[in-house]
PALUMFI-713242 format. One record per residue: residue number from 0; residue in three letters; y, z, x negated of N, C-alpha, C in turn. Coordinates in Angstrom, 3 decimals, decimal comma. Example, Ala and Ser with C-alpha at 12.3 -4.5 7.8 and 13.67 -1.06 7.14 Angstrom:
# PALUMFI-713242
pos  code  n.yy  n.zz  n.xx  ca.yy  ca.zz  ca.xx  c.yy  c.zz  c.xx
0  ala  -5,690  7,800  -13,190  -4,500  7,800  -12,300  -3,300  7,800  -13,200 .
1  ser  -2,250  7,080  -12,850  -1,060  7,140  -13,670  0,030  7,870  -12,900 .
END
This chain:
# PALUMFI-713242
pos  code  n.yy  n.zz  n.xx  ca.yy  ca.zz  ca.xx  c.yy  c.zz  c.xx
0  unk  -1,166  0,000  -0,858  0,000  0,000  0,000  1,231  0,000  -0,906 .
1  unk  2,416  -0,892  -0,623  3,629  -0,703  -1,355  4,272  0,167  -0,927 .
2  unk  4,952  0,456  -1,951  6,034  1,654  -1,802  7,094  0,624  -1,079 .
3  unk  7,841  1,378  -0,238  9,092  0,898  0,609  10,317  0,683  -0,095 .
4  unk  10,631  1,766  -0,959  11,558  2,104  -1,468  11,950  0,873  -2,607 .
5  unk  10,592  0,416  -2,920  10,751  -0,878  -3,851  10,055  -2,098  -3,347 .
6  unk  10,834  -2,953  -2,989  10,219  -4,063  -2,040  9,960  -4,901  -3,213 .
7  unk  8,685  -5,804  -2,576  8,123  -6,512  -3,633  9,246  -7,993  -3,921 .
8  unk  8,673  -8,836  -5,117  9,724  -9,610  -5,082  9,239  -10,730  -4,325 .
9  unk  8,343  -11,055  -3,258  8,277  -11,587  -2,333  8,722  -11,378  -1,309 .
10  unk  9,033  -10,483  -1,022  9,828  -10,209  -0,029  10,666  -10,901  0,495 .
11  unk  11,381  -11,491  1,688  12,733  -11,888  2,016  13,742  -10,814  1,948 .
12  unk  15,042  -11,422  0,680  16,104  -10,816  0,725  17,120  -11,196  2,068 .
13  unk  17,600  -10,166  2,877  18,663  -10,207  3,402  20,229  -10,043  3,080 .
14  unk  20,885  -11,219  2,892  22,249  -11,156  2,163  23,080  -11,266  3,264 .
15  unk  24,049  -10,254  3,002  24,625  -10,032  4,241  26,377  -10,549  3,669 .
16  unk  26,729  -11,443  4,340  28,594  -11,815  3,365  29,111  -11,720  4,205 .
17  unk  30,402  -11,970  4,215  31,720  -11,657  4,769  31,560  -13,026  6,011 .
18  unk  31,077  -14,280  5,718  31,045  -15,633  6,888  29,949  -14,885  8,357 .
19  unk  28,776  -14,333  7,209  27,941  -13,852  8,229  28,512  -12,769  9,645 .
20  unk  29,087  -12,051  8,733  29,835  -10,888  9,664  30,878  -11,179  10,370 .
21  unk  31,717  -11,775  9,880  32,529  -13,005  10,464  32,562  -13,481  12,029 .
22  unk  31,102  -14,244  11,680  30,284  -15,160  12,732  29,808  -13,781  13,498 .
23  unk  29,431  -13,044  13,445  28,913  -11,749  14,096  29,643  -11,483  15,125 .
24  unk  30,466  -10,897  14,198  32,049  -10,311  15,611  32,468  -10,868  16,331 .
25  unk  32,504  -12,502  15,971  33,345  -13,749  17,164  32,161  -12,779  17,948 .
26  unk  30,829  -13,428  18,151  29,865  -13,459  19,120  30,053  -11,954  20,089 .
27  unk  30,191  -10,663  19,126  30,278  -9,422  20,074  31,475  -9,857  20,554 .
28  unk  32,850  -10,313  20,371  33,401  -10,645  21,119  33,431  -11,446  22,206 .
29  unk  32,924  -12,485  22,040  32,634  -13,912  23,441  31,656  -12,696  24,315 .
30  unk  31,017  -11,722  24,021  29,794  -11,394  24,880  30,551  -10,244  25,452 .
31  unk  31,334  -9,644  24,704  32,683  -8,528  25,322  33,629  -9,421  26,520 .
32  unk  33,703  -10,279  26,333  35,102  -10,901  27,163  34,238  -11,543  28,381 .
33  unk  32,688  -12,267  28,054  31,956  -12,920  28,879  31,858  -11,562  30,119 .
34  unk  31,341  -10,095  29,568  31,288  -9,098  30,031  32,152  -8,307  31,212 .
35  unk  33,882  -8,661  30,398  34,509  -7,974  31,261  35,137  -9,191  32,599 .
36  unk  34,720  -10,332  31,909  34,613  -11,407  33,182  34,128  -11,457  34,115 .
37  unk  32,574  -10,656  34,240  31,645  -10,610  34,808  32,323  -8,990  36,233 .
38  unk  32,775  -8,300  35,303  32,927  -7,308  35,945  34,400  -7,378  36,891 .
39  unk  35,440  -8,458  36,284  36,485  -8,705  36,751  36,129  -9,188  38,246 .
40  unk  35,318  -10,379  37,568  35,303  -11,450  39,235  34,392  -10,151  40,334 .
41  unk  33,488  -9,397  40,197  32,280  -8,764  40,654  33,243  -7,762  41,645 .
42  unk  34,634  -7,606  40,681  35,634  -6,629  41,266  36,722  -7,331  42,920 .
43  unk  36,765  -8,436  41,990  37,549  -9,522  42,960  37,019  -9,861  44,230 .
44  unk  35,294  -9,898  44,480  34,563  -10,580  44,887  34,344  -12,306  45,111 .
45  unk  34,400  -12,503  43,521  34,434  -13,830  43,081  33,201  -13,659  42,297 .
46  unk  32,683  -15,603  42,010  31,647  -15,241  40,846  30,276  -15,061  41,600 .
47  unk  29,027  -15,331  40,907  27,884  -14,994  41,495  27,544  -13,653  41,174 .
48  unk  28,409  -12,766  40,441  27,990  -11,810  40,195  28,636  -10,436  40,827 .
49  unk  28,843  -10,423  41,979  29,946  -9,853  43,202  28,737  -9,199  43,641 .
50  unk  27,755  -7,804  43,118  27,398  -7,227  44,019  27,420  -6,858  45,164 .
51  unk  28,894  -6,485  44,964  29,567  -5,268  46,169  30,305  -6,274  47,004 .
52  unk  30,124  -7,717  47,278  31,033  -8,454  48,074  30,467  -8,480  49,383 .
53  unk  31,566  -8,701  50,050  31,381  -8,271  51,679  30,608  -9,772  52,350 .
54  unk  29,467  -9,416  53,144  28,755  -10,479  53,475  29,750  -11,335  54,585 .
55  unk  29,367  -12,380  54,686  30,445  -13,369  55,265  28,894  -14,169  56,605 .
56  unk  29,743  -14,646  57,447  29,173  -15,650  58,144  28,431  -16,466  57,830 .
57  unk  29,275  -17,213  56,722  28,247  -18,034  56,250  26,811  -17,396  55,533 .
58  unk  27,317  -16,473  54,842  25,918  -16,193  54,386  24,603  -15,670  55,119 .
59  unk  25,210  -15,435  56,639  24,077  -15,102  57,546  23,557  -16,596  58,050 .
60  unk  24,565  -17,894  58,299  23,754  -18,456  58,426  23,200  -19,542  57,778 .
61  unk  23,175  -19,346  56,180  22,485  -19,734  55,125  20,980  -19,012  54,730 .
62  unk  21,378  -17,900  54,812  20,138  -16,957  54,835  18,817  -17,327  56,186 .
63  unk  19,761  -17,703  57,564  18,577  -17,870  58,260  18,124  -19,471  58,462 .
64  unk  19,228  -20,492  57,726  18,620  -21,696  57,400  17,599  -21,536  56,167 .
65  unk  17,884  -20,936  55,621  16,785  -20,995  54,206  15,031  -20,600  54,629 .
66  unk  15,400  -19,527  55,806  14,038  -19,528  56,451  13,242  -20,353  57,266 .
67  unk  14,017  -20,832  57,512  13,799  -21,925  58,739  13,238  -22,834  57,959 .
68  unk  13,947  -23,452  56,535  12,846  -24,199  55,799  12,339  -23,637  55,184 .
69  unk  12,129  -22,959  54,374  11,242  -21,859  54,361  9,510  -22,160  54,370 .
70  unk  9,901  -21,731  56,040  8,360  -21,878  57,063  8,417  -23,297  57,171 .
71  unk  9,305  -24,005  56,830  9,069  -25,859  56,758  7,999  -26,202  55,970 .
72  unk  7,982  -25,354  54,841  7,328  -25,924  53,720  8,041  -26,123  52,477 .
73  unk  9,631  -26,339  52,723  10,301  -26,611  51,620  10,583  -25,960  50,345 .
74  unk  10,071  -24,673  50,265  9,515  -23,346  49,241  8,278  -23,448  48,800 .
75  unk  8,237  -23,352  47,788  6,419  -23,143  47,111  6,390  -21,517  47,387 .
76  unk  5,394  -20,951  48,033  5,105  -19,971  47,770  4,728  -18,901  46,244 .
77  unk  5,540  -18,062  45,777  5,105  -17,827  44,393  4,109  -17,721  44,289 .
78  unk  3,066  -17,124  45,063  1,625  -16,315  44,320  0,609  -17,640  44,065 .
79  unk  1,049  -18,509  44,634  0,086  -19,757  45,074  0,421  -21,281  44,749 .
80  unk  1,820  -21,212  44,456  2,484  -22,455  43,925  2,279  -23,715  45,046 .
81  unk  2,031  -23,449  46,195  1,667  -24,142  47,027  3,116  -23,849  48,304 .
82  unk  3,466  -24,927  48,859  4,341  -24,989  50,182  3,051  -24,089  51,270 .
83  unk  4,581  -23,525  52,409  4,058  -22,555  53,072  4,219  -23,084  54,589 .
84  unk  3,668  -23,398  55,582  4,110  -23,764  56,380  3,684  -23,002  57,558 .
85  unk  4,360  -22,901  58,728  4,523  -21,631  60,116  5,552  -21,866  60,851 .
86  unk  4,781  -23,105  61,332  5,834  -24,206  62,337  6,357  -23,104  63,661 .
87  unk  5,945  -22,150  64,015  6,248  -21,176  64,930  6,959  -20,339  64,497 .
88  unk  7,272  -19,886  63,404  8,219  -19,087  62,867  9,669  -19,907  62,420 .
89  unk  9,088  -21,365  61,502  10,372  -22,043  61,834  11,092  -22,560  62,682 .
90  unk  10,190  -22,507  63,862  10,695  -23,035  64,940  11,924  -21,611  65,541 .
91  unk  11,362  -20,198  65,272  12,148  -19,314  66,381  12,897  -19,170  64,965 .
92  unk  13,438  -19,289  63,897  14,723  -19,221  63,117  15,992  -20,514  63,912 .
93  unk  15,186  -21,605  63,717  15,939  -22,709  64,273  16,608  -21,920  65,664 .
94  unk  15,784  -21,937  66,516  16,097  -21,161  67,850  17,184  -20,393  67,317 .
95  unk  16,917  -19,415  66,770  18,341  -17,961  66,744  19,398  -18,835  65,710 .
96  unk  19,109  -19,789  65,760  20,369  -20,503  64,869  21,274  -21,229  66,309 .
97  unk  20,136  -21,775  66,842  20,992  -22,588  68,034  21,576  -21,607  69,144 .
98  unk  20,521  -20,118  68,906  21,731  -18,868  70,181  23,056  -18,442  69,166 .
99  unk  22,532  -18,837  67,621  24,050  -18,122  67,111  25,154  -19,233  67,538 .
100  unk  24,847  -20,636  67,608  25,850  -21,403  67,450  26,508  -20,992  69,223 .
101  unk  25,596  -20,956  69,692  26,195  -20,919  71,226  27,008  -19,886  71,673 .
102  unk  26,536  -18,758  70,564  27,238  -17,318  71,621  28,495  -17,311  70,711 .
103  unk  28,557  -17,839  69,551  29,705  -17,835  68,710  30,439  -18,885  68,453 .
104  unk  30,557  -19,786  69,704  31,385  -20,706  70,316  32,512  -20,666  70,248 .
105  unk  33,904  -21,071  69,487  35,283  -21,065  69,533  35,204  -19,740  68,448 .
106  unk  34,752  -19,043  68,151  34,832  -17,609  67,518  34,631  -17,853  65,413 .
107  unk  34,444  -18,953  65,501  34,072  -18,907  64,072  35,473  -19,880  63,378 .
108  unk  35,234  -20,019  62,295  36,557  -20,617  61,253  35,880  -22,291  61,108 .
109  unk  36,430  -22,954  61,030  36,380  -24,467  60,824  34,954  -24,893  59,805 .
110  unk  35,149  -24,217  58,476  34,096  -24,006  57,908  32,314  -23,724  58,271 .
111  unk  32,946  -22,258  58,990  31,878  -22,052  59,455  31,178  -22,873  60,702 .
112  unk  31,785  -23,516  61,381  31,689  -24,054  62,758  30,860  -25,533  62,036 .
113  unk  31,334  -25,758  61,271  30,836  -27,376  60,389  29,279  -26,954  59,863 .
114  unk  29,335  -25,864  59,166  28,279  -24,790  58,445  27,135  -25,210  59,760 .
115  unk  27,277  -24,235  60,590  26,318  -24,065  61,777  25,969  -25,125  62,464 .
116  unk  26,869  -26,274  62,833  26,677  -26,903  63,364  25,375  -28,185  62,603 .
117  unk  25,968  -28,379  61,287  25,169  -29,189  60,684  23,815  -28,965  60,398 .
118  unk  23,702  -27,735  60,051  22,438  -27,112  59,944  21,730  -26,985  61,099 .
119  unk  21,931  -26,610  61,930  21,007  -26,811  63,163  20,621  -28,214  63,505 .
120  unk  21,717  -28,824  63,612  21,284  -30,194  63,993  19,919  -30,601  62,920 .
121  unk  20,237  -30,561  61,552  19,338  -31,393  60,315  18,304  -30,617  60,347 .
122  unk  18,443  -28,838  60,708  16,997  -28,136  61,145  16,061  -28,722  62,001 .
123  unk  16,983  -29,145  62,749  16,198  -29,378  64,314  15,548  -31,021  64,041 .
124  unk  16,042  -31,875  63,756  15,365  -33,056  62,604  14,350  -32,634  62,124 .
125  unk  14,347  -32,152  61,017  13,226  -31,672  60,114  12,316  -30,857  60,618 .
126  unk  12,369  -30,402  61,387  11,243  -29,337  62,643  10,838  -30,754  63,300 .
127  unk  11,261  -31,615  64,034  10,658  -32,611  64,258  9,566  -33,317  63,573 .
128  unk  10,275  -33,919  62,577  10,008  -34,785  61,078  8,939  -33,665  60,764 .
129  unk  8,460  -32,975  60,462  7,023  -31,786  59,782  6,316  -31,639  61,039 .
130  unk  6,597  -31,411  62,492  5,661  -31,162  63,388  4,581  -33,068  63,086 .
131  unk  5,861  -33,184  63,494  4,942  -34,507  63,281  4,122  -35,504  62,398 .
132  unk  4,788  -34,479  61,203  3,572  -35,260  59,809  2,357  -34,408  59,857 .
133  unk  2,463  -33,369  60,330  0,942  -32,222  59,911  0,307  -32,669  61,440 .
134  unk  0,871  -32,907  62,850  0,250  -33,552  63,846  -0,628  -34,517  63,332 .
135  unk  -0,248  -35,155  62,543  -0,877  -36,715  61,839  -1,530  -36,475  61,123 .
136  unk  -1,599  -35,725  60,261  -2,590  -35,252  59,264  -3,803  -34,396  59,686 .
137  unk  -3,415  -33,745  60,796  -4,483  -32,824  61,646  -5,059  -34,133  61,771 .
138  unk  -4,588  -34,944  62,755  -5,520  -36,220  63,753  -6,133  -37,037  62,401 .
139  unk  -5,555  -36,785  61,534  -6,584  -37,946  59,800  -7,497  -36,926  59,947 .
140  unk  -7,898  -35,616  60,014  -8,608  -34,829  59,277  -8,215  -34,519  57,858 .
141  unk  -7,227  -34,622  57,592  -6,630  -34,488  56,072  -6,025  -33,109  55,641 .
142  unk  -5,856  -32,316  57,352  -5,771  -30,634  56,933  -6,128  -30,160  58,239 .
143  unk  -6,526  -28,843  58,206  -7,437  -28,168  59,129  -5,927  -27,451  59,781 .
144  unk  -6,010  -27,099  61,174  -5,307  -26,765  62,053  -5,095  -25,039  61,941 .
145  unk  -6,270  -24,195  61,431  -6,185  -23,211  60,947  -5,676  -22,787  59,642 .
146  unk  -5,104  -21,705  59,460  -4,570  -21,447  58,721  -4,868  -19,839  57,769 .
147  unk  -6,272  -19,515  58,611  -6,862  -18,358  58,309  -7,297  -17,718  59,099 .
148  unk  -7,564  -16,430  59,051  -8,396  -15,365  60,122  -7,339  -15,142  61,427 .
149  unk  -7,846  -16,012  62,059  -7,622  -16,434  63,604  -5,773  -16,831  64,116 .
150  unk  -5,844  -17,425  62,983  -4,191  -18,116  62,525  -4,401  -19,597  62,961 .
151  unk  -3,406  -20,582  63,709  -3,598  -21,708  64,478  -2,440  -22,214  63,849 .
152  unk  -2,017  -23,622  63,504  -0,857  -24,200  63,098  -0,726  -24,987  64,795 .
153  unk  0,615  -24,832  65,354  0,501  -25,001  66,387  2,402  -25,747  66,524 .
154  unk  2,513  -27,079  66,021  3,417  -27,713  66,515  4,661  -27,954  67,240 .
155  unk  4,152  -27,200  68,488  4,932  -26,888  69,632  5,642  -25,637  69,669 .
156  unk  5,180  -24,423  68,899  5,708  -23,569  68,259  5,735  -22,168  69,252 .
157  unk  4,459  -22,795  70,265  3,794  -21,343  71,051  3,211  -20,336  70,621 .
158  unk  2,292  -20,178  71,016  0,979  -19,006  70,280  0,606  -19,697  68,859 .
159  unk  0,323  -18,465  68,084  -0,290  -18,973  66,798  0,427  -18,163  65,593 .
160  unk  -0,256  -17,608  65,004  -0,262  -17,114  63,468  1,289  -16,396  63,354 .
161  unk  1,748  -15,964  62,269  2,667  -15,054  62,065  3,320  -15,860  60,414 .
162  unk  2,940  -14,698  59,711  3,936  -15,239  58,561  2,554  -15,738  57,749 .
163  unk  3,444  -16,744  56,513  2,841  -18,057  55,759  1,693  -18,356  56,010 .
164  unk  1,015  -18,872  54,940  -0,224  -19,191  55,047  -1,884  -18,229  55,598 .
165  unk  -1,272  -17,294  55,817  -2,243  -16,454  56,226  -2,882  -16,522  57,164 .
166  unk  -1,950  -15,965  58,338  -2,180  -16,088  59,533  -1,117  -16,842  60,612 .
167  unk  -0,396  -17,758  59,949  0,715  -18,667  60,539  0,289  -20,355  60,592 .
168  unk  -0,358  -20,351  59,606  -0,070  -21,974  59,372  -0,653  -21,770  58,078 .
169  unk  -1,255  -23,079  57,608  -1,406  -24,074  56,651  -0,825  -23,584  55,584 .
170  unk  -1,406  -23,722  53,946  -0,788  -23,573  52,617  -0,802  -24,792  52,318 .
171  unk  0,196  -25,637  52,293  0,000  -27,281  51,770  0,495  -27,212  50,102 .
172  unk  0,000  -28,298  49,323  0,499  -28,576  48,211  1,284  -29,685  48,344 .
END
């Protein structure tokens, strides 16, 4: 075993100069200023990094479009890397999208009114557009209508299964 105290002369020397240290400090600096940027905007509620920012309209109805495709399929599920589909669950997001647009009629900001409106409409498309490709694919035999222990993929968006691939619907790749 070598002694520590005397490093062999294989060793890598570390030379430490004045450019190195130099170059050092810019960096704690850019990562100091990147830092108090972070905490500035977070303060402002600017920035993606706005913990504490006050939830807005839109983000409720981004949050319940994202589910809506979601259960489309348009998400890979993590554990499985596979699309998730639960045409009955996307179907009742769509739904509480079309009671939000209705009961919050004249009540929303220009933005938001464009927000809601578009999204439902292109939801309500694409809930079409997927009932009707996995309809087609059921009738090929190219995927089974079940979706697990007593889970039904069901189109019309009646009875049948709950959340993802389990007991809702189909795990497609």
């Amino acid at each position: 075993m070598s002694d520590p105290s005397n490093p062999s002369p294989e060793a890598p020397k570390i030379i430490v100069d004045s450019d190195w240290k130099s170059q050092a400090q810019q960096e704690k600096q850019r990562l100091a200023d990147e830092e108090a940027k972070k905490k500035a905007d977070a303060a402002t509620g600017e920035g993606p990094a706005a913990p504490n920012a006050p939830v807005t309209m839109s983000d409720l109805i981004i949050m319940m479009a994202t589910q809506a495709m979601m259960y489309m399929g348009a998400y890979h599920a993590p554990q499985t890397g596979k699309a998730m589909v639960a045409l009955d669950v996307a179907k009742l997001h769509v739904d509480l999208l079309g009671v939000l647009k209705e009961k919050t009629e004249g009540n929303l900001d220009e933005d938001e009114d464009k927000l809601l409106t578009g999204l439902v409409h292109e939801l309500r498309l694409q809930y079409v557009e997927v009932s009707e490709t996995i309809a087609k694919a059921i009738q090929e035999g190219k995927i089974s209508p079940t979706g697990g222990p007593g889970g039904n993929l069901n189109p019309a968006g009646g009875a049948g299964g709950g959340m993802g691939g389990g007991a809702g619907g189909p795990i497609m790749s």
